[in-house]
Phi, psi and omega in degrees: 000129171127300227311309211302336174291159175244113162317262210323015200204015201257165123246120180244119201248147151192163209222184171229166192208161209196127116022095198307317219220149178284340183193141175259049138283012160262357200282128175298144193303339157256008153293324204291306128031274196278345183277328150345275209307309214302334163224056165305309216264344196263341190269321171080243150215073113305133166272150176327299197298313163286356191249025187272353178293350180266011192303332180299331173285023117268127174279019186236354204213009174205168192238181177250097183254021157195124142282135183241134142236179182198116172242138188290139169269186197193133196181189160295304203250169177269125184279188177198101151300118187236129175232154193228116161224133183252130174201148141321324183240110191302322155325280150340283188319324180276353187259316173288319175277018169268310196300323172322291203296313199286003176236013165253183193282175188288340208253024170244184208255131203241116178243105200241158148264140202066021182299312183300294200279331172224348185274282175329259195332267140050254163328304185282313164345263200330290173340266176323323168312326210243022187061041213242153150288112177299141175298127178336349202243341165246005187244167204204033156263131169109341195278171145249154204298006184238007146283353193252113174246135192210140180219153182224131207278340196258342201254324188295303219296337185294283354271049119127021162254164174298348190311167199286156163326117157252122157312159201276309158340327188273286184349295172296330142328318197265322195268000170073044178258076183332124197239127164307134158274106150341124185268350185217151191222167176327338192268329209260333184325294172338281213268002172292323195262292179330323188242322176277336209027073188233080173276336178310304173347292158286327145000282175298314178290348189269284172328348177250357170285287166354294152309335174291301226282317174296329200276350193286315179313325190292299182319307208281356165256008186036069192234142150263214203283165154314153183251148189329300213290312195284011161248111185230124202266103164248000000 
């Protein structure tokens, strides 16, 4: 599965997303408004105010305050260089890693888990907010589907049924893919970066998605896994 890619022509990507505002009384008052509207039907009986902590998971009401990629090496054994850019200021964050893109080739492939529904769009959203032009390797007006190269580790694994979101978690589980035990999990991003400021923190947990997504690619190529020494974090 798989064969037809060229790693070495790959990007494995995956972000964090946090909340525009620490809380929402802080949220300006005709945001507070549309945040309402925008999730009446997703809150249930939740009040708006309590269900704003999950606001990062919408690009209309949350932000990106880290990206990780990681590209496959060439070497004796084959590596994975993983880099990061972190910030307070999404902008910057998102400028650089548009520079990151404007210096590869047009034809590579941005691999995310759950990428399609969330990591890509997520990132062009964010990208237009902040007045950025999307990179030729993420925009998708204009294309036709076999121009878009994107590939997604939660969508190859359905092969082509409807099933509910499978985690990257169970997958690595499922596939014997050593994972470090977390001190933090996707729920927790929020009040890690608002109330701890702890952005290395999450940092370090983005990276390591990054890496689980890569090694899943290899299971799913009957490859094996990358080896520790042959992960190199800049």
């Amino acid at each position: 599965m798989l064969e037809q890619y060229d790693l070495h022509n790959l990007m494995v990507i995956d972000i964090e997303t946090v909340p525009q505002y620490k809380s929402f009384d802080e949220l300006p008052e005709h945001f507070q408004k549309l945040w309402d509207l925008k999730t009446v039907h997703q809150r249930k009986e939740e009040t708006a105010e309590a269900f704003y902590e999950r606001a990062g998971i919408w690009a209309e009401f949350g932000k990106i305050i880290c990206i990780s990629v990681g590209i496959f090496t060439n070497g004796r054994n084959v590596g994975l260089r993983v880099k990061s850019f972190a910030s307070h200021d999404e902008k910057e964050l998102l400028e650089k890693f548009s520079a990151l893109l404007a210096g590869q080739p047009a034809s590579l492939i941005l691999c995310a888990h759950n990428g399609k529904e969330f990591d890509f769009p997520y990132i062009c959203r964010r990208m237009l907010v902040n007045g950025i032009k999307i990179p030729s390797q993420l925009e998708l007006s204009g294309k036709k589907p076999w121009e878009i190269y994107h590939l997604d580790t939660m969508e190859l694994w359905k092969f082509g049924d409807y099933k509910n979101y499978t985690s990257l978690s169970l997958l690595t589980a499922i596939f014997d893919i050593p994972t470090p035990k977390d001190d933090i999990d996707g729920s927790m991003v929020g009040k890690v970066y608002w109330i701890d400021n702890e952005l290395e923190r999450i940092c370090i947990y983005c990276q390591k998605d990054v890496v689980a997504t890569a090694q899943l690619l290899r299971r799913y190529r009957g490859e094996e896994l990358i080896t520790d020494e042959c992960i190199t974090i800049v």
